[in-house]
N, C-alpha and C positions, 0 to 999 in steps of 0.2 A: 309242459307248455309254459313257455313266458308269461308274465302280466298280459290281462287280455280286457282291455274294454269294454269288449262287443259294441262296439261301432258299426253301422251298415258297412261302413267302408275297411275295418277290420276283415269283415265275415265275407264281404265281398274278395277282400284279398285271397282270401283262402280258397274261396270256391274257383278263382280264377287261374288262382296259381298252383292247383293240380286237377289233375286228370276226373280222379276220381275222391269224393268227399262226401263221408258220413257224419253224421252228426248225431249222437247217442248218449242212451242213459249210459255209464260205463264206459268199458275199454272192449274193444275184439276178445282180449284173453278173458278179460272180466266182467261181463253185458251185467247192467241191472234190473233188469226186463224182457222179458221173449221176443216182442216184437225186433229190440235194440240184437239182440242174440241172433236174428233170423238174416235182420238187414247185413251185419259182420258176416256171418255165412256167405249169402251171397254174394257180395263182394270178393271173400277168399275164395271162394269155387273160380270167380273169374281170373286169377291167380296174373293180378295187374297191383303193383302196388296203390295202397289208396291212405289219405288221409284219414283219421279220426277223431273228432273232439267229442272229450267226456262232457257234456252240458251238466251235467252233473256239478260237476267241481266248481260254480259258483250259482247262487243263487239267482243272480237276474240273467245268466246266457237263455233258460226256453224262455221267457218272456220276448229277448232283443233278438233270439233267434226265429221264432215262431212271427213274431209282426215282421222283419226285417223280410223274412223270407215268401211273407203274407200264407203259408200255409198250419196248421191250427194243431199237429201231432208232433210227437218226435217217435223212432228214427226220421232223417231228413236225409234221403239220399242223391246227390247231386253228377252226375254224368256231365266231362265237357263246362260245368258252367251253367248248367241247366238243372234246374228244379224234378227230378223225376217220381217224385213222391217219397211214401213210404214204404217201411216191409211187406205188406200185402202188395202193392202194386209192381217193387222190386222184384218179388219171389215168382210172381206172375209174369213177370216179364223175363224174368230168368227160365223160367218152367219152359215157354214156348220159344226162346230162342232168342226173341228179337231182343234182351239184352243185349246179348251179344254181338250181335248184328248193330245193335246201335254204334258201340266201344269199339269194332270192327271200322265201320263206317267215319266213324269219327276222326280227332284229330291224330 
């Protein structure tokens, strides 16, 4: 990843300008936490390509991610543009279907 500010309006670019956006301890290949491990899964079951930023890789992204985005954990998994929570609430959402149904429904 380029130099990266973390500007709302950075983080905002990103969420906007793909489909589907994770935001994690880690990499997909390389998660530094389970929850971060769980959210990557789910996303590659849905076998849609998706964005990922390591928040990892600089010290102030979970602070300007977690207020920017007003929710309080990371993974941060975004659908469309939209805030869908975290890995529990992903997997859950995966579990019953309506993931998919949403990404279906969607853009």
């Amino acid at each position: 990843m380029t130099e990266f500010n973390w500007t709302g309006e950075e983080l905002q670019e990103i969420v906007d300008g793909n489909r589907l956006v994770l935001f994690m301890k880690g990499t997909p290949e390389q998660p530094q936490c389970g929850f971060s491990a769980r959210a990557a899964m789910v996303y590659q079951q849905l076998e849609i390509p998706f964005v990922s930023v390591n928040i990892l890789a600089d010290p102030r992204a979970i602070p300007a991610v977690c207020e920017w985005s007003d929710w309080p954990t990371m993974p941060q998994c975004f659908i469309d543009g939209e805030l869908i929570g975290g890995s529990d609430i992903v997997f859950e959402m995966f579990e019953s279907g309506e993931l998919l149904e949403m990404i279906s429904e969607g853009k």
